[in-house]
C-alpha atoms as a printed R data frame, in Angstrom:
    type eleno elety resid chain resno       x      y       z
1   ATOM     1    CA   UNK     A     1   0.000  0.000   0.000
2   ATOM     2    CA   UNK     A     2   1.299  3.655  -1.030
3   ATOM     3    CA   UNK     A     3   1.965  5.915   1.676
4   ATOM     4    CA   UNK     A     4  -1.212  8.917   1.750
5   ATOM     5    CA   UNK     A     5   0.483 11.896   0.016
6   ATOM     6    CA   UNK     A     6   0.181 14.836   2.554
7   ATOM     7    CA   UNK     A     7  -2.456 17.407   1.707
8   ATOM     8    CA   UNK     A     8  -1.731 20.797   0.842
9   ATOM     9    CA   UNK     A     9  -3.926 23.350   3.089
10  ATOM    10    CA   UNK     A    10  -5.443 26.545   2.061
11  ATOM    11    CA   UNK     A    11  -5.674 29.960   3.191
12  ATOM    12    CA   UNK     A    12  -8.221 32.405   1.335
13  ATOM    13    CA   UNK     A    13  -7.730 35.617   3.081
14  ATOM    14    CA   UNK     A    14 -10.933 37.781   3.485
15  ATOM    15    CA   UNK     A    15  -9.923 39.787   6.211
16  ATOM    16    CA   UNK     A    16 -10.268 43.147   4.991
17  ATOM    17    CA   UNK     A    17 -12.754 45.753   5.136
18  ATOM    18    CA   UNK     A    18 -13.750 46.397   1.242
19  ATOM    19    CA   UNK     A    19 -13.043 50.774   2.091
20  ATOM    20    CA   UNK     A    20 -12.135 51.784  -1.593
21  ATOM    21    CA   UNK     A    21 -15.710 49.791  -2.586
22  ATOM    22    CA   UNK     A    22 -17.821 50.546  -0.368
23  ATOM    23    CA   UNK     A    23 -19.296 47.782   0.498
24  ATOM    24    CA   UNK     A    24 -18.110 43.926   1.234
25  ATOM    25    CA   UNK     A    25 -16.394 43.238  -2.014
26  ATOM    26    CA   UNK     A    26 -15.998 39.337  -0.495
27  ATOM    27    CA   UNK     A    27 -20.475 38.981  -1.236
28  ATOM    28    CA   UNK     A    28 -20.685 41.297  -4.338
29  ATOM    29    CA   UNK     A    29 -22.065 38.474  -7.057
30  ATOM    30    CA   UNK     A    30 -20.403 36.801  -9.671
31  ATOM    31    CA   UNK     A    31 -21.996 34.353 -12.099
32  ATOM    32    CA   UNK     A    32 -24.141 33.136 -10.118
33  ATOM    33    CA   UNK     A    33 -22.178 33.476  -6.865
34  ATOM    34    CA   UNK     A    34 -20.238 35.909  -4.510
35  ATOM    35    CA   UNK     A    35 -16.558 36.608  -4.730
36  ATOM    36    CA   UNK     A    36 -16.089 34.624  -1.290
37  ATOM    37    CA   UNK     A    37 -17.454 31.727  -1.760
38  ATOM    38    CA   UNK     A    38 -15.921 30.995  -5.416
39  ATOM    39    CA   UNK     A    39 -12.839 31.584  -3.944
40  ATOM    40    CA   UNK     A    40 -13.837 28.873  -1.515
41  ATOM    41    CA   UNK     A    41 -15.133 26.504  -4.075
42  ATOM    42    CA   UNK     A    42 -11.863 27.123  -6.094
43  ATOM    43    CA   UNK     A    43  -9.354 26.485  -3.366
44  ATOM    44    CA   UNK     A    44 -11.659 23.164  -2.481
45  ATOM    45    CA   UNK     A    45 -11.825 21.914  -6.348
46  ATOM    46    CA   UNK     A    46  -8.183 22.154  -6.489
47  ATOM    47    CA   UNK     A    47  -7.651 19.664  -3.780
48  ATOM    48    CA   UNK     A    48  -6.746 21.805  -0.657
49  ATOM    49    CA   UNK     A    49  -7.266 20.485   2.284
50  ATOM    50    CA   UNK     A    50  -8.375 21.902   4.594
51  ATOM    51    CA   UNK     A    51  -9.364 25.577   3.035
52  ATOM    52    CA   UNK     A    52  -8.943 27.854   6.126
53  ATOM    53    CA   UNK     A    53 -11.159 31.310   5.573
54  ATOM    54    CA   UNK     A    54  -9.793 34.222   7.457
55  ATOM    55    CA   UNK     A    55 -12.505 36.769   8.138
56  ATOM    56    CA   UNK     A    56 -11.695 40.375  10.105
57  ATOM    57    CA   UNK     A    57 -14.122 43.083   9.349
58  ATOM    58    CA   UNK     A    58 -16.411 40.929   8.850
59  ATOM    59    CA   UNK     A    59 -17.265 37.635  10.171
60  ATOM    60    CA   UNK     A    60 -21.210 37.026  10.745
61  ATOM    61    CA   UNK     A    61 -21.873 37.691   7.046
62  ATOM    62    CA   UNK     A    62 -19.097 35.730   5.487
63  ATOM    63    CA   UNK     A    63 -19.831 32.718   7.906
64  ATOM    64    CA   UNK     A    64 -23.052 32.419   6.402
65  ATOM    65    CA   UNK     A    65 -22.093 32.915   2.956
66  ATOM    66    CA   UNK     A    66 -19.753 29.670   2.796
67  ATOM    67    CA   UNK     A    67 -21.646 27.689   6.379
68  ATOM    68    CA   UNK     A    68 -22.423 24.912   4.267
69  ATOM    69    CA   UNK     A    69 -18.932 24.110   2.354
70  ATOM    70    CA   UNK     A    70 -15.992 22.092   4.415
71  ATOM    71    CA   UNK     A    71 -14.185 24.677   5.551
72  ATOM    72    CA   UNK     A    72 -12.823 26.259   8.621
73  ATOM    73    CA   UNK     A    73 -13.341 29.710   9.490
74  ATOM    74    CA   UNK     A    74 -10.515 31.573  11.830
75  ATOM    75    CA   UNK     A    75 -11.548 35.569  12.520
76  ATOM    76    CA   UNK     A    76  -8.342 37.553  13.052
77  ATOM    77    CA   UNK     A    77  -8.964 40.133  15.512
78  ATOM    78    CA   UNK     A    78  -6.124 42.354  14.212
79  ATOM    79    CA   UNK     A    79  -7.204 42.102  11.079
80  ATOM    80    CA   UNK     A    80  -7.048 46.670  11.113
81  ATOM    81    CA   UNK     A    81  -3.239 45.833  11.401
82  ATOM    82    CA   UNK     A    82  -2.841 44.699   7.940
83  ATOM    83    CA   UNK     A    83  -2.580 41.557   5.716
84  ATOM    84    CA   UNK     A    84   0.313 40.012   7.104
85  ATOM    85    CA   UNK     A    85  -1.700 39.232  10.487
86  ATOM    86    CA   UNK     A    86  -4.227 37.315   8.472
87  ATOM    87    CA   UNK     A    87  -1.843 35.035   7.052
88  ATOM    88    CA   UNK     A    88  -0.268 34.982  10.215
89  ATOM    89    CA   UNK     A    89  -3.847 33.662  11.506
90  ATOM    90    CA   UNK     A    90  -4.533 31.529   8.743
91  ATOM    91    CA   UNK     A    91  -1.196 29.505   8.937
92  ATOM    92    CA   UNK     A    92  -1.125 28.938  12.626
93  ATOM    93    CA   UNK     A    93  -5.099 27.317  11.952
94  ATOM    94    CA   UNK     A    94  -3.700 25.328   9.146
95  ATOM    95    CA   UNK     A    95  -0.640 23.823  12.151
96  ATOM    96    CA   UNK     A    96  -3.216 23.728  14.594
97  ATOM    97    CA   UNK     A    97  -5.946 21.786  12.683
98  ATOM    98    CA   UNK     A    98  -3.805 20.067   9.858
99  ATOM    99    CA   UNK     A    99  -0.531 18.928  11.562
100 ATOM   100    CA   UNK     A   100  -0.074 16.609   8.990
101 ATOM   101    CA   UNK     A   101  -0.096 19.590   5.650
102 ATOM   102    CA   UNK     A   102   3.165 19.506   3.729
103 ATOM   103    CA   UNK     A   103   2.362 23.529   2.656
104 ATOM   104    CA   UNK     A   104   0.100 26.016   2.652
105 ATOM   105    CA   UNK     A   105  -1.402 27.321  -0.971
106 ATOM   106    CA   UNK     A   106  -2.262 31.352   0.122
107 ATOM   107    CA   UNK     A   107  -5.287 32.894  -2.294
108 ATOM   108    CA   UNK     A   108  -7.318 35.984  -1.751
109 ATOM   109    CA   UNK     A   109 -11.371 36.165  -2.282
110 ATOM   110    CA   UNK     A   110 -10.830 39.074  -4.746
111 ATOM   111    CA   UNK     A   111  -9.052 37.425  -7.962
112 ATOM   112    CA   UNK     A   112 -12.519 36.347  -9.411
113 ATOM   113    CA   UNK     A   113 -10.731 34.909 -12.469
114 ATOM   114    CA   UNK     A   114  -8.315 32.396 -10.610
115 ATOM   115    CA   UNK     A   115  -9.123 28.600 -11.747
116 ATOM   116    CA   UNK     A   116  -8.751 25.422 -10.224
117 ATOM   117    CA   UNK     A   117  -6.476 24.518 -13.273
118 ATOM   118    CA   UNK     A   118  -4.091 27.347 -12.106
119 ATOM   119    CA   UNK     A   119  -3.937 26.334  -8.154
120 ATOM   120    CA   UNK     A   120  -3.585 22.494  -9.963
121 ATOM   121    CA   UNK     A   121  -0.675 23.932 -11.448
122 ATOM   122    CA   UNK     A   122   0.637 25.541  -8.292
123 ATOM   123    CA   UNK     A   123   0.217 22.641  -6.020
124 ATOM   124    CA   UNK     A   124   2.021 19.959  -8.941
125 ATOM   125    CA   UNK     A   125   5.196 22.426  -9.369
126 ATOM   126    CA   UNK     A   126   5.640 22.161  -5.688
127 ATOM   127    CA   UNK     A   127   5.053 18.598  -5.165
128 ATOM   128    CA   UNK     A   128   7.513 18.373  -7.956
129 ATOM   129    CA   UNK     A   129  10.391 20.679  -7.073
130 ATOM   130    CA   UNK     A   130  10.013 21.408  -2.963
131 ATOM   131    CA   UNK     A   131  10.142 24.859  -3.643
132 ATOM   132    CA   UNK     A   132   7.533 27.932  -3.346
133 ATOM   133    CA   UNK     A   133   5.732 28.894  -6.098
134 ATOM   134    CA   UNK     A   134   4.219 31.943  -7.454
135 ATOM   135    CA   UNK     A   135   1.932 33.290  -9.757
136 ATOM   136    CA   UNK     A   136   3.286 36.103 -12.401
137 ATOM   137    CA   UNK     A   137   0.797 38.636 -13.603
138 ATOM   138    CA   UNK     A   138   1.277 41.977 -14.791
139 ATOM   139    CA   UNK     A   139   5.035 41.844 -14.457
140 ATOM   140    CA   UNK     A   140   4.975 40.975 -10.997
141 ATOM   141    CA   UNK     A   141   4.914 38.310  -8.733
142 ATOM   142    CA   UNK     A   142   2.523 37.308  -5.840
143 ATOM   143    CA   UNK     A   143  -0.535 34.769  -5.114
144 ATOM   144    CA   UNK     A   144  -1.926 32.607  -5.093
145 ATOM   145    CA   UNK     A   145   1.752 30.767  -3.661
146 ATOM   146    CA   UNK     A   146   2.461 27.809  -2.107
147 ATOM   147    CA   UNK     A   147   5.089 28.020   0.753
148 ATOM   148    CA   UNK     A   148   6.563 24.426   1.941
149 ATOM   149    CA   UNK     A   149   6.841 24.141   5.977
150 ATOM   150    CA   UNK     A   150  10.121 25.290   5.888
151 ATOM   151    CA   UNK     A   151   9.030 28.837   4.878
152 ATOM   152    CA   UNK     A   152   6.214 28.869   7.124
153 ATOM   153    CA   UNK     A   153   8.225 30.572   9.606
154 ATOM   154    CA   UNK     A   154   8.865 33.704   7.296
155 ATOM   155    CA   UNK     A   155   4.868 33.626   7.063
156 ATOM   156    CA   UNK     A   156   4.715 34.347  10.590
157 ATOM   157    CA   UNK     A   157   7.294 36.393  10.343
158 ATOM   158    CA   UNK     A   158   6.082 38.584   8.298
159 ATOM   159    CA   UNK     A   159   5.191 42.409   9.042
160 ATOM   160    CA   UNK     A   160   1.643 42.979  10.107
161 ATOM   161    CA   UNK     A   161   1.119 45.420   7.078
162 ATOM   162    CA   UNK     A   162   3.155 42.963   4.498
163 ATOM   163    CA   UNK     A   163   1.463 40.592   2.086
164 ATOM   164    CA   UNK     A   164   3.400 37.888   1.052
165 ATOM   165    CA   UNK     A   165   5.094 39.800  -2.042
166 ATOM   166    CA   UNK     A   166   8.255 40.829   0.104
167 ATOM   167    CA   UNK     A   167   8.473 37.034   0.793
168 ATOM   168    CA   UNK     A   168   8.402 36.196  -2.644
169 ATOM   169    CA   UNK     A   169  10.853 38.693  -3.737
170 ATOM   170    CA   UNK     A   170  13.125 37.406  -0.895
171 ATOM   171    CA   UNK     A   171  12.958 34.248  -2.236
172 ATOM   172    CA   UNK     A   172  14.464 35.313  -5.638
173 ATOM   173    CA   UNK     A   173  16.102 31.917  -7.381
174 ATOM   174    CA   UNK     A   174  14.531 29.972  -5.038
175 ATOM   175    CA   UNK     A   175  10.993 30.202  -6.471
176 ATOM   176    CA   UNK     A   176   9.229 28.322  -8.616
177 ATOM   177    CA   UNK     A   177   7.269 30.603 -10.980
178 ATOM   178    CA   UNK     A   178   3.457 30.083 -12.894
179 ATOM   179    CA   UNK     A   179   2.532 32.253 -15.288
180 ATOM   180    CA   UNK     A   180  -1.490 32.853 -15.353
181 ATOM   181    CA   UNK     A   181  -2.140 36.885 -16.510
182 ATOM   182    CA   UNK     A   182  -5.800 36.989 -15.516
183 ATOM   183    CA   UNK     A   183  -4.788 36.805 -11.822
184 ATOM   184    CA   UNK     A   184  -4.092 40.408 -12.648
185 ATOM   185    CA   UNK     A   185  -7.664 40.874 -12.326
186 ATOM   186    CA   UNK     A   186  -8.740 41.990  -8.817
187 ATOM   187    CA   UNK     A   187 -11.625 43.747  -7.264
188 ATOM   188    CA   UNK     A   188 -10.693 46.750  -5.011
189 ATOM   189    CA   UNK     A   189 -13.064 49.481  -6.591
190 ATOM   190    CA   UNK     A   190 -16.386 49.886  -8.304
191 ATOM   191    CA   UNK     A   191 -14.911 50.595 -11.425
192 ATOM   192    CA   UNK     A   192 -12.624 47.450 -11.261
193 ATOM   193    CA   UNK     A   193 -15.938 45.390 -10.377
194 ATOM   194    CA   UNK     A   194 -18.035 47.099 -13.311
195 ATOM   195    CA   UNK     A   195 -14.949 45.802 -15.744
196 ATOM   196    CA   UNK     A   196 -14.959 42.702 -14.594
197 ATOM   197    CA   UNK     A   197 -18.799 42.558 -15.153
198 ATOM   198    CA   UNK     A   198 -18.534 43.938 -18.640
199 ATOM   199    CA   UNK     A   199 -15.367 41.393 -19.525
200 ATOM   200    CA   UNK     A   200 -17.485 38.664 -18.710
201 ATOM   201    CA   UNK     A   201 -21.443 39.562 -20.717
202 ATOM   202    CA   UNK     A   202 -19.395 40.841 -23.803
């Protein structure tokens, strides 16, 4: 009998509090559901296991919005801090919960056009080379990324207003790269959401 090939957790930050929309960008709809909870369904097609959710300014209403998928929601209660605390939350769930993960894959809830081909991608290059990989987009680098447990210190490490493109650039040669340009595609403003609308009914 093989040995069980350790699983590959997931953390889809949705910590923050949607200021330059004006509303929660993580529920605004999206053929035919909200920006949250196809991120969920994403992270969970490509295999991740388990999908940690890290809510902040809102927690109640993004609960409810992804209650009945297997997930496990952490709220970070310095989420106001910046990014780098979410992740911060989200890995320490991920050891907590999943001692047994080989990495962590880290996604946002805004990059509507991310696939479950593309984390398939992300999660074979580092099964096949042990090294952290990254998506490029818009000539730059940054998620969704899989870090190995040997990096996950740095995660934690991170500053509390830090993503993890510092990391990445840190990493330099040792970083395993995926092209996929429509993660260039984020929601941050109406006008960004109202393009993304229009891309997809033309």
């Amino acid at each position: 009998m093989s040995p069980a090939i350790p699983p590959i957790a997931a953390v889809l930050l949705a910590a923050g509090a949607s200021t330059r929309m004006g509303q929660p960008k993580q529920l605004l709809p999206y053929q035919g559901s909200t920006l949250l909870r196809r991120a969920a369904e994403t992270a969970l097609a490509a295999g991740c296991q388990p999908v940690v959710v890290v809510t902040g300014a809102l927690h109640a209403e993004l609960a409810a919005e992804v209650r009945d998928l297997p997930v496990l929601l952490e709220h970070n209660d310095v989420w106001e801090a910046g990014i780098g605390t979410s992740i911060g939350v989200g890995v320490r769930a991920v050891e907590k919960s999943a001692p047994e993960a080989a990495a962590v894959l880290v996604m946002l809830s805004d990059q509507p056009l991310v696939t479950p081909a593309l984390l398939g991608q992300l999660l074979t290059a580092w099964r096949q080379s042990g090294l952290p990989v990254a998506t490029t987009y818009a000539d730059a680098v940054g998620v969704p990324a899989v870090f190995g447990r040997m990096v996950w210190p740095q995660l934690l490490a991170l500053p509390a207003t830090a993503g993890a493109k510092p990391l990445l650039q840190r990493l330099g040669d040792e970083l395993a790269l995926i092209s996929f340009p429509p993660a260039a595609t984020d929601v941050d403003t109406p006008e960004q959401y109202a393009a993304l609308l229009s891309e997809t009914t033309e």
